[in-house]
C-alpha angles and dihedrals in degrees: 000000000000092000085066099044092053093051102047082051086056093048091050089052094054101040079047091057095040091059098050088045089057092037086053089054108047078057094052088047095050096243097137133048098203091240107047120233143113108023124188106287100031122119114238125238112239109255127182127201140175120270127219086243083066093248128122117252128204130181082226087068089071092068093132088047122106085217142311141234110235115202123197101209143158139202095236096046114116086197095046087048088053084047103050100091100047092047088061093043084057092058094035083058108028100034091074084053097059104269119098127191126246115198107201118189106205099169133122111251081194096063090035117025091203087072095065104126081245094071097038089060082052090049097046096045096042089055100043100239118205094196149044124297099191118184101223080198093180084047084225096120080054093056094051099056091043095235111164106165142030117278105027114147125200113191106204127198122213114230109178106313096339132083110214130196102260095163129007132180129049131003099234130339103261107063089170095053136023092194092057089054114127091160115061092178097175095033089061097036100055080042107058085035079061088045095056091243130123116268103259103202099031100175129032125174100259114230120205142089116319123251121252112224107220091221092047 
């Protein structure tokens, strides 16, 4: 009897490590984005959030556009902060081909005071932004998409009257320096998606700041 035991206690534990090695995995390949949502392939629901310019702006807006790259940002971010600048060189680049760049702020200005819309519109207008900061205040549009961190970026491909997940996950591989980057993942895949090819590298673990639910 105790031999059993033993050895069903022994199978648990393995099956019990096995699962948390694969689980573990799936994470390091970028195969989950912590709060579901939105995967490659899927069509994305139309949202429509408030500008810093104090407009309404709705994906649906982009209907002339081949496409466009959704990031998910923030004020406080350091992450966010290293990535500013080459979020405005995407859209200086890729905007003219068809595939403009939204900036959404789903963070909680309760939880970090330099994400009050008021600062964002600082933020926007000190940096010149050539694109729209929208303030995705219920988070939900957040939570569709399955954004979990800033930045996370999301390049979507229009398709008729839908806009569908071509590449999810970060912007390029070297948050820390622009100058050490050797993957440019959105980059390549707006522009294969330009260049009429498939996207090569479709999904990437996203590294920023978490996101604060607003209910947790």
């Amino acid at each position: 009897m105790k031999i059993k035991v033993s050895r069903w206690v022994l199978m648990v534990l393995f099956f019990a490590l096995f699962g948390q090695l694969a689980h573990a995995r799936i994470i390091e390949e970028g195969g989950m984005q912590g709060q579901g949502g939105y995967q490659v392939g899927d069509a994305v629901s139309n949202f429509r959030l408030k500008n810093t310019d104090g407009n309404m702006v709705s994906l649906s807006d982009f209907g002339n556009s081949k496409g466009v790259i959704v990031v998910f940002t923030s004020n406080h971010c350091p992450f966010a902060k290293a990535y500013e600048d080459r979020i405005i060189a995407l859209n200086n680049k890729f905007a003219g081909q068809g595939y403009p760049v939204i900036a959404i702020n789903p963070s909680d200005p309760g939880t970090h005071q330099d994400d009050t819309f008021e600062k964002m519109k600082e933020r926007a207008n000190a940096k010149h932004y050539g694109y729209p900061y929208l303030v995705d205040d219920t988070q939900q549009v957040a939570r569709k998409f399955g954004a979990g961190r800033t930045p996370q970026a999301f390049v979507l491909q229009k398709n008729g009257a839908q806009f569908t997940v071509r590449y999810m996950g970060m912007i390029d591989d070297n948050p820390q320096d622009a100058s050490g980057v050797t993957k440019l993942y959105v980059d390549e895949a707006v522009t294969n998606l330009v260049g009429g090819k498939p996207v090569v590298t479709t999904i990437t673990k996203p590294v920023g700041c978490a996101i604060k639910w607003k209910n947790q």
